[in-house]
C-alpha positions in Angstrom: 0.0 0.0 0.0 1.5 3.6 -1.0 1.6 6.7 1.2 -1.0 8.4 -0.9 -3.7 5.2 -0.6 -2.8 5.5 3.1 -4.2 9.3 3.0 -7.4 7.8 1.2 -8.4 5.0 3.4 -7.0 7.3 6.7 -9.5 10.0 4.9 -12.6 7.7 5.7 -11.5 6.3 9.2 -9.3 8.6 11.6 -8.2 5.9 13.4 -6.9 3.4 10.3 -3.2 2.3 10.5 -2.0 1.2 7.0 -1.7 -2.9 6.5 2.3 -2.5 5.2 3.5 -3.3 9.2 5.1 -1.8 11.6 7.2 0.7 9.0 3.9 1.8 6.9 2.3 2.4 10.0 5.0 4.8 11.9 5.1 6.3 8.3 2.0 7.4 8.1 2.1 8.5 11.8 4.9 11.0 11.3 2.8 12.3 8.3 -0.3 13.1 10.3 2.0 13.6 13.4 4.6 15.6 12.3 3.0 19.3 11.2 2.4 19.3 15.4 -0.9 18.1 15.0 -2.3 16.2 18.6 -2.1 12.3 18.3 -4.7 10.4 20.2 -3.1 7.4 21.0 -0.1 5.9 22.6 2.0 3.8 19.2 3.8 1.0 21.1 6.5 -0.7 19.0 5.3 -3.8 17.5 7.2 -6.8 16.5 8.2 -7.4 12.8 7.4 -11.0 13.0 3.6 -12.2 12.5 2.0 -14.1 14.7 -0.1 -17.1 13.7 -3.4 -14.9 14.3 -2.5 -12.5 11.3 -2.4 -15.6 9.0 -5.5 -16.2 7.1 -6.7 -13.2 6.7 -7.8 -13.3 10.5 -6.6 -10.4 13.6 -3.5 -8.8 12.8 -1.7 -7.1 16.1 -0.5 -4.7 14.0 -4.2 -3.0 14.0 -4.7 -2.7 17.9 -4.1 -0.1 19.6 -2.1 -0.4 22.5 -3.5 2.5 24.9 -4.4 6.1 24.4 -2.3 8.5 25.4 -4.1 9.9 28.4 -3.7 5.9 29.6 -5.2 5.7 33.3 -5.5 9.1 33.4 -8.2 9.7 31.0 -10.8 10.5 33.4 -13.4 7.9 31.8 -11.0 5.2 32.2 -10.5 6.4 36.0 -14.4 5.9 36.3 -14.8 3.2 34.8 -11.9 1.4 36.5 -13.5 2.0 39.9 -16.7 1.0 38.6 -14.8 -2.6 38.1 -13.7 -2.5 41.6 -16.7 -2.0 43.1 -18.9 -4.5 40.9 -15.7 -7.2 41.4 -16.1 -6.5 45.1 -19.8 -7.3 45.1 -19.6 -10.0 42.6 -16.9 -11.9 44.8 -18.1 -11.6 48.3 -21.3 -13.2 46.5 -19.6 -16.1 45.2 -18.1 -16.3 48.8 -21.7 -16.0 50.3 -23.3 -18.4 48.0 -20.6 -21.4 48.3 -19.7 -21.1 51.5 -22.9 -20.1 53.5 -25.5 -20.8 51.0 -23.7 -24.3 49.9 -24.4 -23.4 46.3 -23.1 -25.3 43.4 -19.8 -23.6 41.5 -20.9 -24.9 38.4 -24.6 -23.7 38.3 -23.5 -20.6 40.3 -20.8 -19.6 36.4 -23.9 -20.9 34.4 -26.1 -18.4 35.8 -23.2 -15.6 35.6 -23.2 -16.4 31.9 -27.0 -16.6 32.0 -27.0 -12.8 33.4 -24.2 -11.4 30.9 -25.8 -13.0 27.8 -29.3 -11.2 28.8 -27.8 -7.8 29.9 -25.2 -7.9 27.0 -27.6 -8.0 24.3 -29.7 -5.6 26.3 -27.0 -3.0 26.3 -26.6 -3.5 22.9 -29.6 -1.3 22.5 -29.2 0.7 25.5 -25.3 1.6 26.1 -25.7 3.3 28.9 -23.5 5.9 28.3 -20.6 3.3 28.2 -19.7 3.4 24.5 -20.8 4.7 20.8 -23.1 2.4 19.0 -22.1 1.9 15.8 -23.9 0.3 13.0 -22.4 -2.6 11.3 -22.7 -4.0 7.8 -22.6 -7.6 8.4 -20.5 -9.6 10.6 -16.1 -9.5 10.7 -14.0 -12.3 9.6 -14.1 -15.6 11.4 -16.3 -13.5 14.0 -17.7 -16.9 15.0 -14.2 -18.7 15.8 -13.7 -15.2 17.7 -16.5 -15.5 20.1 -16.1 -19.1 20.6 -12.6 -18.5 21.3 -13.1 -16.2 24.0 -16.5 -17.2 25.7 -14.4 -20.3 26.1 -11.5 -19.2 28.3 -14.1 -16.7 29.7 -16.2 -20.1 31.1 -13.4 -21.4 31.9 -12.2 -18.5 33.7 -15.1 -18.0 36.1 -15.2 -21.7 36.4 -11.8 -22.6 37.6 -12.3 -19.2 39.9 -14.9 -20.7 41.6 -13.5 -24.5 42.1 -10.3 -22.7 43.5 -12.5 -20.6 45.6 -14.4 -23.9 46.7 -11.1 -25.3 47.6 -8.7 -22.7 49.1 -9.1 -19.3 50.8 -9.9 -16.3 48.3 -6.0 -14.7 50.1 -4.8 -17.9 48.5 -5.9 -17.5 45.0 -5.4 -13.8 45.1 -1.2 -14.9 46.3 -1.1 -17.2 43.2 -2.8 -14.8 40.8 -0.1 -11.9 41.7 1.9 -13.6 38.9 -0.5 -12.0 36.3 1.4 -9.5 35.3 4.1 -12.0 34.1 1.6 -13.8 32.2 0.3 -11.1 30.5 3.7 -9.6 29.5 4.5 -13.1 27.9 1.3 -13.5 26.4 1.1 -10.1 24.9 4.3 -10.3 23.4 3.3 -13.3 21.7 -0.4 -12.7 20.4 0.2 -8.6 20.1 3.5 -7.7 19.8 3.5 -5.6 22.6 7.0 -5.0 23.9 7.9 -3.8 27.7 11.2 -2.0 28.8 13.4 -3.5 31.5 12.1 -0.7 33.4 8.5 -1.6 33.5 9.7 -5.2 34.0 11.2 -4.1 37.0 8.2 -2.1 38.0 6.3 -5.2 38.2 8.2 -7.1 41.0 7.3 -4.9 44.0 3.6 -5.4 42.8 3.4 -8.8 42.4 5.9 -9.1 45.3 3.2 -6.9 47.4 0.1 -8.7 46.8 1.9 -11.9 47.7 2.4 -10.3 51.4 -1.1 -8.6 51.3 -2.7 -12.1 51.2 0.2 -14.4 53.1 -1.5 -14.4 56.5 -4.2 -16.8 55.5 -2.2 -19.1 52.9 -3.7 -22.9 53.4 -2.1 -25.2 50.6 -4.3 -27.5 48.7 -3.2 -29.5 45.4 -6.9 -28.8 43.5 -7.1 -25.3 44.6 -3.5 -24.5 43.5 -4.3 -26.1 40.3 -7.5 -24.6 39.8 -6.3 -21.1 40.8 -3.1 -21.5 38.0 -5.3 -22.2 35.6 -7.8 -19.4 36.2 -4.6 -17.0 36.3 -3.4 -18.0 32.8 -7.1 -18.1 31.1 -7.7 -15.2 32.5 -4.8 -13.3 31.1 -5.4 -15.1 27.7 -8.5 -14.2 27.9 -7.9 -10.3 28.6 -5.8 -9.6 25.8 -7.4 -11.5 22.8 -10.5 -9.2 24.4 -8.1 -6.4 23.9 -7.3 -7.4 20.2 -11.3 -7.6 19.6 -12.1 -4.4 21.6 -9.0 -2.2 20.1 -8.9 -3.5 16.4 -8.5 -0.9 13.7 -10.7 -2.2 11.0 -13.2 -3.7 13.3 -13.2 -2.6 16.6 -16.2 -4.5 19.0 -18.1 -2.4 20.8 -17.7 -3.9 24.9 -21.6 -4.7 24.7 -21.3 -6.9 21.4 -18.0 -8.2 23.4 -19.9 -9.2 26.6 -22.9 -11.1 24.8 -21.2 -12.7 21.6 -19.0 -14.0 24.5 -21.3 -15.1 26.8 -24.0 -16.6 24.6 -20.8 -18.9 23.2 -20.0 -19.9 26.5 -23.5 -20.7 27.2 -23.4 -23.0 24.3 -19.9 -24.8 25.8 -21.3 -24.8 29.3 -24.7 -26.2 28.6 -23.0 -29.9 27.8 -20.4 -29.1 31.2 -23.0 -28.5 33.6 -25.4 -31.0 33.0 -22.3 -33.6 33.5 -20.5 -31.6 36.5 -24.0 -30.5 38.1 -25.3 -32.6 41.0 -28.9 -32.0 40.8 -29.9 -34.0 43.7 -27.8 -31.4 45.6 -28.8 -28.6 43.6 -32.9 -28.7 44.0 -33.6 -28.7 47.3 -31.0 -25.8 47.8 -32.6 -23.6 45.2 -34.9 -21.6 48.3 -35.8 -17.3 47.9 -32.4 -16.3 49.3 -30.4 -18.4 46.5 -32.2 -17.5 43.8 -32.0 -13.6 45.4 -28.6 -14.4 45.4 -27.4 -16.0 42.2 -29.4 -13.4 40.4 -27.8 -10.2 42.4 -24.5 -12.0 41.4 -25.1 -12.0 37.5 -26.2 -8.6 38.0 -23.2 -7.5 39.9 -21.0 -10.1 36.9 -22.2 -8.6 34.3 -21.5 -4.7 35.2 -17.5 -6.4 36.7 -17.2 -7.6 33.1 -18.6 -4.6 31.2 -16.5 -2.2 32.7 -13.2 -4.1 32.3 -14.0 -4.2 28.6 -14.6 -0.6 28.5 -11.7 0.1 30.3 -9.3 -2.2 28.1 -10.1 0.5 25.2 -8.7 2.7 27.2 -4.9 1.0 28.5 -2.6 -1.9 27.3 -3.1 -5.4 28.4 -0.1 -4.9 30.9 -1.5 -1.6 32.2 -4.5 -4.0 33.0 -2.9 -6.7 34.8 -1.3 -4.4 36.9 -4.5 -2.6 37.7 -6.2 -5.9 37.9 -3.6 -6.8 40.4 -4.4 -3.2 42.5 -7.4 -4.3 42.2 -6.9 -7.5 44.4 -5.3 -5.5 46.8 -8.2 -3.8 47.3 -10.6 -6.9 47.7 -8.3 -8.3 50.4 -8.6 -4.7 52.2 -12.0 -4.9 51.5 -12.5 -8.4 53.1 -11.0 -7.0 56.0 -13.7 -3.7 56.7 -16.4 -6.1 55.4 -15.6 -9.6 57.6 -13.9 -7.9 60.5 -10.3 -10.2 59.3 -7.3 -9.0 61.8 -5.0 -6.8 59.8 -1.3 -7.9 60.1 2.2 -6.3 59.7 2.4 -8.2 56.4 -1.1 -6.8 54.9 0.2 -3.2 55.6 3.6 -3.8 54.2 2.2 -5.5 51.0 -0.2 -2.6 50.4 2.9 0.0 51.0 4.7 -2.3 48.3 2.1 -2.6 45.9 1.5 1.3 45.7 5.1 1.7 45.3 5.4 -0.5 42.6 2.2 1.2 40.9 3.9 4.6 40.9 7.0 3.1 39.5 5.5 1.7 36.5 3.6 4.5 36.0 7.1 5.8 36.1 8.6 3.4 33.8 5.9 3.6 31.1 6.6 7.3 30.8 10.1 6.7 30.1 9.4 4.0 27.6 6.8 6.4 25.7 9.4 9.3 25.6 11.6 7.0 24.4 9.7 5.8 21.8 8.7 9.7 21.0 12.7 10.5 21.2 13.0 7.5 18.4 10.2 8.6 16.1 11.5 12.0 15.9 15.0 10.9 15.9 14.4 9.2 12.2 11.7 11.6 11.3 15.3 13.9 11.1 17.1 11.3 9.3 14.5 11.4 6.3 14.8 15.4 6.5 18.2 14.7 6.0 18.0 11.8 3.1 
């Protein structure tokens, strides 16, 4: 593709990086950059090699965007990211309530999470709410259906694994093993999206992993399944989070979070349909099913659906490593939480991990300036060597 087809196509959609890679694209850039002209969104160097999902005419991490420039700091993203605390802070002292005191079923308790976030997905596909633009579409992407099979699989398998760790080991427990996210992400992004992260940021990322590690090592009671379970719901999740982030930050196609939540959900309703009719004990199940667990399980898919909503919006808004780390803050906060809420003692190792963890956040923070100055410093570095050729 030439410069001046780049101008056309860039013409009808202000937000279209050419398909010519990572040269074409920081190209046209300097073009509609250069002249001193404001930029909306952070450019993250992308790997040269493509990944098996830009074969086959299928996602191509070349046309996501990373994160805008105001990051965090846009003041949507800010509000949307405490929306996710609060709705993850309902939504999990639920699933606590309901398997614990109500002796509810993990398996029928995700089915009905899915349930809720199918029916309030497509509803907010009418009615956004004030979280997105609708758009209209002219019929459906390519391989949309592999897509949302894709993802409303790891997302079942997700909340289900969540919930057997959570059946087997304290939530402090899962919460210690999930402070590896972070890693996990930066692998998995550098893999499916080419996203690259500075020594700097790398480094940034210990003292928050290290942090929620102490924030939740006062409470740690080992168990094989719930170890398992709680790995696998870690890496899932962070697959999960940025093939959303592909979907929700595309260039040609770009999901809207609604269309996200119930494409998702209505495919992992198909995959969990089969599952819960084998993993269900229904002989357990019935009698249990009184006012207060229906109450419950529904005030739960209600409180699920608005946690996963508002993470998708919110991915539009940062990089999938920006999210882990806020999605490990986040965790942070829920063990805080649990202790106001459930009257937990608060030990010398829940205030130091907190300490840590907002440490580490500010360093980051710190380290992704650097790294986007950096990459500014670069850009205008060669703009000046083609002045020169």
């Amino acid at each position: 593709m030439t410069v001046e087809e780049s101008r056309k196509r860039t013409a009808s959609s202000s937000e279209f990086y050419p398909e010519g890679g990572e040269e074409e694209t920081l190209e046209l850039y300097r073009e509609r950059n250069g002249g001193g002209g404001n930029h909306h969104h952070h450019v993250t160097h992308m790997s040269d090699m493509p990944s098996d999902l830009e074969k086959g005419g299928r996602l191509n991490k070349a046309h996501v965007v990373l994160e805008e420039k105001e990051g965090l700091f846009n003041p949507r993203a800010m509000l949307f990211l405490i929306l996710w605390y609060l709705f993850s802070a309902g939504t999990l002292f639920l699933n606590k309530h309901i398997l614990t005191t109500l002796k509810g079923d993990p398996t029928l308790l995700s089915t009905m999470q899915m349930f809720c976030t199918t029916c309030l997905g497509f509803l907010q596909m009418f009615l956004p709410l004030g979280m997105y633009k609708p758009v209209k579409r002219e019929g459906k992407p390519p391989n949309f259906l592999r897509n949302m099979v894709l993802v409303g699989s790891m997302r079942f398998s997700t909340v289900l694994l969540g919930l057997v760790a959570l059946k087997y080991v304290a939530v402090s427990f899962t919460e210690t093993v999930k402070s590896s996210a972070p890693i996990f992400t930066v692998l998995i992004s550098r893999l499916l999206i080419g996203e690259t992260t500075g020594v700097y940021v790398l480094m940034s990322l210990v003292p928050i992993m290290g942090g929620l590690a102490l924030c939740s090592a006062y409470e740690l009671s080992f168990n094989i399944e719930g170890f398992t379970a709680a790995l696998a719901t870690n890496i899932t999740e962070c697959l999960q989070n940025v093939y959303s982030k592909m979907l929700v930050s595309g260039e040609k196609y770009r999901y809207t979070p609604a269309e996200l939540q119930f494409y998702t959900s209505a495919a992992s309703m198909v995959v969990q349909i089969p599952v819960g009719l084998l993993m269900i004990d229904f002989e357990h199940v019935w009698p249990n099913l009184t006012a207060s667990m229906v109450t419950a399980l529904i005030l739960n898919g209600v409180f699920f659906h608005f946690q996963s909503i508002s993470a998708y919006v919110l991915m539009g808004y940062i990089s999938p490593v920006t999210h882990s780390v806020a999605n490990t803050v986040k965790r942070a906060f829920l063990i805080w939480a649990s202790v106001l809420i459930f009257g937990n003692a608060v030990t010398f190792l829940s205030g130091l991990g907190t300490v840590t963890v907002t440490i580490g956040v500010i360093l980051y923070n710190k380290a992704r300036e650097y790294d986007q100055i950096r990459h500014e410093m670069a850009v205008t570095y060669g703009d000046k060597e083609m002045t020169q050729a």
